[in-house]
N, C-alpha and C positions, 0 to 999 in steps of 0.2 A: 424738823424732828417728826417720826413719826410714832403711832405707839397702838397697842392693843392691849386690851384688859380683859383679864382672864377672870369668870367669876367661878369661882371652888366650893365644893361642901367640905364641912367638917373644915381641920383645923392644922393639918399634918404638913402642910406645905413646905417649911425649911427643912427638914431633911430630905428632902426629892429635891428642892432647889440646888442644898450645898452634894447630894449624887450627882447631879448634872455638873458639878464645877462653880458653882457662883457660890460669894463669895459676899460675908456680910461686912460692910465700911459704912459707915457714919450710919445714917436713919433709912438704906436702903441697899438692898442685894447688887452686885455687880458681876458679869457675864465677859471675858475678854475675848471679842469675835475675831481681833488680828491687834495688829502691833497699833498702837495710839487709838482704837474703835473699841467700844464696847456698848454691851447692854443693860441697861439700867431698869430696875426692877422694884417700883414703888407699893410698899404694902399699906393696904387699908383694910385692918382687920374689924371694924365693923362694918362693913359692907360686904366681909370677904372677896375683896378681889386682889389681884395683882396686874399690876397696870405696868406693861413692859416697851420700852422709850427706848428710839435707836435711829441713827443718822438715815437721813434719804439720799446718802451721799453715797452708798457700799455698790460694792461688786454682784453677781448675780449668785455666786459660791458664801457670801457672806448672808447674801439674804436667803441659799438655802439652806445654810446652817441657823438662823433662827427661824424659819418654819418647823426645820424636822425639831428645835428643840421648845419651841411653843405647841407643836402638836402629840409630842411626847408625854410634857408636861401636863398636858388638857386630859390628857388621856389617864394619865396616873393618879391626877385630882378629879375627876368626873366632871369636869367642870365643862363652861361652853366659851367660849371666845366672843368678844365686841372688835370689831378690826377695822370699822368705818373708817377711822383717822391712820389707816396703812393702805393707801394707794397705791402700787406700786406701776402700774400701767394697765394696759389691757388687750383682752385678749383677741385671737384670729376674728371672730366674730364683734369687735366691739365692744364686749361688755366688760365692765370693769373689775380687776384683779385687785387681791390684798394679799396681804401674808397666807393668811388660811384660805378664805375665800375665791374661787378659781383661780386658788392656786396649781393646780395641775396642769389648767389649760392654758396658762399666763405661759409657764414653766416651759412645757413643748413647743408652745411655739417661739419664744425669745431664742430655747435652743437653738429648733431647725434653723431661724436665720441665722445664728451665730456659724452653726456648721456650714449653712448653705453657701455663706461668704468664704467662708476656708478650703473650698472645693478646688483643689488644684493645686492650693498652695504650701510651704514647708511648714509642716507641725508637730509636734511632737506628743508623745502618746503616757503619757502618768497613771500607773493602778493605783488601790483607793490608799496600799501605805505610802502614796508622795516619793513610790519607785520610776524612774522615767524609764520607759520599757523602751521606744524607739524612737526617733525621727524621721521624717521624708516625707514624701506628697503626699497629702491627704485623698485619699480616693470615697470614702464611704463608712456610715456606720450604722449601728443598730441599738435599738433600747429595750430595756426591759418594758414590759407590758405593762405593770404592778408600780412600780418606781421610778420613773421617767430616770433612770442612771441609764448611761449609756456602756453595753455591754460588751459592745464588737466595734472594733476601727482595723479598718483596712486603710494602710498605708503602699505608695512606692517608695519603698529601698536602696542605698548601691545594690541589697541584694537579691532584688524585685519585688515582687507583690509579696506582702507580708499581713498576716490579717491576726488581731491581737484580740485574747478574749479574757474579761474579768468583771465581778461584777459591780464597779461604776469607776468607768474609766474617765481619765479628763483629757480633751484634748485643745491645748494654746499654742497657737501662732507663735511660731519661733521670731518672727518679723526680720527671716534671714532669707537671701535669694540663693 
């Protein structure tokens, strides 16, 4: 399990929690990241913080749906982040990634090898409403500067080279020949 705690001023916290979607069950907030996973969100209101728990078992779309919404969050409370106990790996150079913590540079590089392996092969192309715009050979893509989403995928087609633009596209191995 892993988790990070958020420490906040003031006192306003559940309703930014229950805008973002969570969700209060028994003696603690709850977050549903995908079907049977979620995020567990422990409050300790003298210390002011919010101590947020969540499997080291997820997807890399799972873990950047609770960065952008712990850094949302941090942001709306002024608050700062502890993330020591969210490792998630590390980065081109070696040093160590967390949730927030070089999280950008964890982020680009897990991508490029993700893409770098799909180079060639059948993929299909998803904009951000979970529309699948196309499939076919992966040839190449581009990111935004600001947001590490990927903005541009050029594909081959039946009906050639086709290059798809939005702003944060996904693109998953169909695992078809």
């Amino acid at each position: 399990m892993l988790s990070a705690i958020l420490t906040y001023q003031g006192n306003e916290f559940t309703p930014i929690l229950i805008e973002y979607g969570f969700i209060w069950i028994g003696n603690r907030f709850v977050y549903p990241i995908n079907k049977g996973t979620q995020l567990n969100v422990e409050v300790n209101t003298l210390n002011n913080e919010l101590t947020f728990n969540y499997s080291n078992q997820l997807g890399i779309e799972e873990y950047r749906k609770i960065h952008s919404l712990l850094s949302s969050i941090q942001d709306r409370l002024k608050g700062t982040i502890y993330d020591n106990n969210s490792l998630l790996g590390y980065t081109e150079t070696g040093e160590p990634a967390f949730i927030i913590t070089n999280w950008s540079k964890w982020y680009r590089f897990i991508q490029k090898a993700m893409l770098t392996s799909l180079s060639g092969k059948k993929v299909r192309v998803i904009n951000e409403t979970e529309v699948e715009l196309a499939s076919g050979l992966f040839v190449g893509y581009e990111t935004s500067t600001y947001e590490d989403t990927i903005t541009k995928c050029t594909l081959v087609t039946l009906f050639g080279e086709k290059t798809f633009i939005g702003k944060d596209l996904k693109i998953e191995a169909t695992n078809e020949w």
